[in-house]
C-alpha positions in Angstrom: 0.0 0.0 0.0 2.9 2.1 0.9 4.6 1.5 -2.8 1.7 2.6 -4.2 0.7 5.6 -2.3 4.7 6.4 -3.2 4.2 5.9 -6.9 1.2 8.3 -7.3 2.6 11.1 -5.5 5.2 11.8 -8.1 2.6 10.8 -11.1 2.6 13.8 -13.3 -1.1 13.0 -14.3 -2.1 12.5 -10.7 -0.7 15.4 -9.4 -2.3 17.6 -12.2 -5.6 16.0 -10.9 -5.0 16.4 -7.2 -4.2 19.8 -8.3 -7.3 21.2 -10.1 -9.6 19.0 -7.6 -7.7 21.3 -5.1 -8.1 24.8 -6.8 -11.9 24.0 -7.5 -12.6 22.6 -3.9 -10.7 25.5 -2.1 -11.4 28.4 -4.2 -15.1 27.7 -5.3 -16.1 25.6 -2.6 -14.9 28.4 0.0 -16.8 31.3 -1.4 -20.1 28.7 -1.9 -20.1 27.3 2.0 -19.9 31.1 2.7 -22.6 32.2 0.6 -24.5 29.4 1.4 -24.3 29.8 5.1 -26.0 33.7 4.5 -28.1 33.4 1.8 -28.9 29.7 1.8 -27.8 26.4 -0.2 -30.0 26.8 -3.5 -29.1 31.1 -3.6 -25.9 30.5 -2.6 -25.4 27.8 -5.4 -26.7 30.5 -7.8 -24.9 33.1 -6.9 -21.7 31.4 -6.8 -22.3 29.8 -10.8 -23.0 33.2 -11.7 -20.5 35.3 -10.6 -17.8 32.1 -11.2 -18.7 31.8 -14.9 -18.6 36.3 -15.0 -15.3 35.6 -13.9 -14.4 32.7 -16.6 -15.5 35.5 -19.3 -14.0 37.7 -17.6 -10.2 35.8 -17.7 -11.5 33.9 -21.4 -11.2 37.8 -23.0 -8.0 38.1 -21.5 -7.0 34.9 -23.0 -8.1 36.4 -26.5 -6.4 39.5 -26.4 -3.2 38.6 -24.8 -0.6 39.1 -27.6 0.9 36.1 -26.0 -1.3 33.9 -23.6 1.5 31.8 -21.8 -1.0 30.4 -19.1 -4.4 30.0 -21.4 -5.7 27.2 -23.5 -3.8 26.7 -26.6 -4.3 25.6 -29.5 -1.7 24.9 -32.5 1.1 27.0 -33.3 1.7 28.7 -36.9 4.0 26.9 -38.4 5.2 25.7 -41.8 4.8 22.0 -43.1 6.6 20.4 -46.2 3.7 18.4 -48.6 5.8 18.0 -51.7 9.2 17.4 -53.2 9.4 17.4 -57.0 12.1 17.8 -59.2 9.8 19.8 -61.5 7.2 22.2 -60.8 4.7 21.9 -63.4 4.4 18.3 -62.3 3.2 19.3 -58.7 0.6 18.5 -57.3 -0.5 21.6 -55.5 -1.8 23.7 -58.9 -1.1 26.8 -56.9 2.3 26.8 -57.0 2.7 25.8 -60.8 5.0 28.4 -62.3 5.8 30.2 -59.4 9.0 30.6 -59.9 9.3 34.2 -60.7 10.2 37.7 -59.6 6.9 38.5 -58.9 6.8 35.8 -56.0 10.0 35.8 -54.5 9.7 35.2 -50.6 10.4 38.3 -48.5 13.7 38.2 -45.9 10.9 37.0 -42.8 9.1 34.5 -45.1 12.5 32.9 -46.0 14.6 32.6 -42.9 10.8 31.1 -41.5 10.6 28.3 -44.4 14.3 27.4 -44.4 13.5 25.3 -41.0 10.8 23.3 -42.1 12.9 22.2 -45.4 15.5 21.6 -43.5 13.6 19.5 -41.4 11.8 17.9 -44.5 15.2 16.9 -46.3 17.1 15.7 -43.6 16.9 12.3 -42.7 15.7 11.8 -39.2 17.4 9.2 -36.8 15.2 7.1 -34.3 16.7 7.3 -30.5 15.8 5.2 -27.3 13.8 8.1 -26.8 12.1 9.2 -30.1 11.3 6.8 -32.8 10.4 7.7 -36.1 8.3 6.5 -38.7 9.1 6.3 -42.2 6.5 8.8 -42.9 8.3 11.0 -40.8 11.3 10.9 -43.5 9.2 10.5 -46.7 11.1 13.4 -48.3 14.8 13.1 -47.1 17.2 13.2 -49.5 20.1 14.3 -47.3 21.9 13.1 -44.0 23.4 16.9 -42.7 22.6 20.3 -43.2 25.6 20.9 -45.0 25.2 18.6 -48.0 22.4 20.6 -49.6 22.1 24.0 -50.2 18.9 26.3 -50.8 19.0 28.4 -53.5 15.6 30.4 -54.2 12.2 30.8 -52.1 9.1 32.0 -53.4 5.4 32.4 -51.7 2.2 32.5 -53.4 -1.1 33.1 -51.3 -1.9 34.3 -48.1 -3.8 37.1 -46.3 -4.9 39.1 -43.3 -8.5 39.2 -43.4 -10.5 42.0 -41.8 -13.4 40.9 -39.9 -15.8 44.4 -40.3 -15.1 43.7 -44.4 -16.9 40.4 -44.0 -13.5 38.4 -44.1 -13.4 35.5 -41.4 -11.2 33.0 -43.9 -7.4 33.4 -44.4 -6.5 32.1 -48.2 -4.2 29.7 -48.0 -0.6 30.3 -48.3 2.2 28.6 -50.2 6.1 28.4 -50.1 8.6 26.6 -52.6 12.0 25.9 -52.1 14.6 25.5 -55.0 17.4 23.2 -53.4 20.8 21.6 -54.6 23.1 18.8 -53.0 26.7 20.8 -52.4 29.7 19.8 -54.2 32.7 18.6 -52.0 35.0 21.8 -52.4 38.9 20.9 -51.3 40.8 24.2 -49.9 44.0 24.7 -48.8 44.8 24.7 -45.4 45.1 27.8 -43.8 43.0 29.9 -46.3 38.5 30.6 -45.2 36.6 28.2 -46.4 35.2 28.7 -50.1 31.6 29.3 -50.3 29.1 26.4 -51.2 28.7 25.2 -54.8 25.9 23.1 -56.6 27.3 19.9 -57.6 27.0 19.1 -61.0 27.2 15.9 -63.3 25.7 12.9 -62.3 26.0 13.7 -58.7 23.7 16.7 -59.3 20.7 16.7 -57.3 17.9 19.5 -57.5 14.3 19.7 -56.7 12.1 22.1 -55.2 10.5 21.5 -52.0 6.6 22.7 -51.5 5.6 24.0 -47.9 2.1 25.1 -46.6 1.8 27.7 -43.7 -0.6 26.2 -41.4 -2.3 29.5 -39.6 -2.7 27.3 -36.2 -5.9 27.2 -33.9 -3.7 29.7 -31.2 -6.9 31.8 -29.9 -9.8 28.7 -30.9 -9.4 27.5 -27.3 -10.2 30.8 -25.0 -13.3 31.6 -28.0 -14.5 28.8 -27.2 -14.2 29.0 -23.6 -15.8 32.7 -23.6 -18.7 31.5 -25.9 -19.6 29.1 -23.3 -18.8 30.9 -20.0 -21.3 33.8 -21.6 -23.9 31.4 -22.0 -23.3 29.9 -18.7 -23.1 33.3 -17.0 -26.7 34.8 -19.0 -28.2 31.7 -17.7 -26.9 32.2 -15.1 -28.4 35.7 -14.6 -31.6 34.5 -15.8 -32.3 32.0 -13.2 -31.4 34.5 -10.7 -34.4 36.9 -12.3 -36.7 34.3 -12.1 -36.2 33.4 -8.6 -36.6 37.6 -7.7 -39.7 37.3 -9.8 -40.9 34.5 -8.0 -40.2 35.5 -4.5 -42.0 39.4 -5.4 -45.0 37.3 -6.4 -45.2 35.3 -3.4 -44.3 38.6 -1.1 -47.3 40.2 -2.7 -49.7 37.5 -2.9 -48.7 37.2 1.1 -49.5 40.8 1.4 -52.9 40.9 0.2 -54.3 37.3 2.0 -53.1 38.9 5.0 -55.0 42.3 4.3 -58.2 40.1 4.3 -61.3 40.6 1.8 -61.7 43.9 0.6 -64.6 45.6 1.5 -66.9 46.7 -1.6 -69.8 49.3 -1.3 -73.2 48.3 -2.1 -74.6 49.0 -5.3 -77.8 52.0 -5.4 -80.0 51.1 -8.2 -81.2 54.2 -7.5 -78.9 56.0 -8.9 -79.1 53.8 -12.7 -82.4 54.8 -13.0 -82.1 58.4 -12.6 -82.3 59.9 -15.9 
């Protein structure tokens, strides 16, 4: 019993449990048995929902608005993730990127020093440890076994967008990189003198292709939305229940009033005074 009691104290999982069971029992719980003790259990329930899930809104907008919301829900980060590597770009499958080789889409300084990781991450061949197996899925386009033996030459971007929600824009268009790549040529230099600068390698050791990347926007703020649509549901409700029990408790208070008042007394009627003309 002692081994086992031991073994779920360090848990990770159980402590996270023990944790939020904790924070709920202590910090709810606490302000409930004191409103309950005052105002009574079913009043005190409702008062405590109410103002909780006021508070949830409350901290959910936060969440939304933080530039960067360290201790919120999360979703996924942006990021950029390879789909293709062809050795000819009219043959690729995303139509988008067909011919986009050109001035007119070459990738800004930002967009290119972001895309460079995920290629590099698509072309190298990744290495299962005790730790972290791979699959072969994971290394369906590696061509290369170091950074250093390929080389990227060109980046271009096609897509994209910052939509404006009072326009009637709640989509982003979807976004597209390419990647023009070549294996490196093994370059002797004297000793002594800076290394040369990388070269293509050319012959029949030549190896180019062009590596396609989609930016993946993420789901960074679809958490806390989420979470403030349903705490303001929660909290009107909430609000609601507590104007129907006011409404109720008037009603009685009145119809109280007026049993205890007794029959009203009403004046006799003078049928005199109908037929006077």
């Amino acid at each position: 019993m002692t081994s086992i009691l031991a073994a779920l104290t360090w848990y990770p999982t159980i402590i996270g449990v023990l944790v939020v069971v904790a924070a709920v029992v202590l910090f709810i719980g606490s302000v409930y048995l004191l409103l309950g003790t005052n105002l009574g259990a079913r009043l005190g329930f409702l008062v405590t929902f109410t103002s909780f899930m006021g508070f949830m809104m409350i901290l959910s907008l936060l969440w939304l608005t933080t530039a960067s919301p360290t201790e919120s829900p999360k979703g996924r980060v942006a990021s950029w993730t390879a789909i293709e590597n062809v050795t000819d770009l009219s043959k690729a499958k995303t139509e988008a990127v067909r011919g986009i080789n050109d001035k007119q889409h070459k990738a800004s300084a930002t967009d290119t020093s972001n895309v460079a990781a995920a290629v590099d991450a698509a072309l190298i061949t990744k290495v299962s440890t005790p730790t972290i197996t791979y699959t072969p899925n994971d290394n369906r386009f590696a061509k290369f076994n170091a950074i250093t033996d390929f080389m990227a030459l060109q980046t271009w971007t096609v897509g994209g967008s910052s939509p404006q929600f009072w326009k009637g824009e709640f989509n982003h268009v979807t976004k597209y990189a390419v990647v023009e790549y070549c294996k490196t040529a093994t370059v002797e230099q004297t000793f002594g003198l800076p290394p040369l600068p990388p070269q293509c390698a050319s012959g029949a050791d030549a190896q180019r292709g062009f590596v396609v990347v989609k930016y993946d926007y993420g789901t960074m703020r679809l958490p806390p939305f989420i979470v403030l649509v349903i705490t303001t549901i929660l909290f009107g409700l909430g609000l609601l229940m507590l104007h129907w029990r006011e409404k109720d408790e008037y009603e009685a208070a009145e119809a109280a009033k007026r049993a205890a008042a007794g029959p009203v007394a009403v004046r006799d009627r003078d049928d005199s005074e109908l037929t006077k003309v």
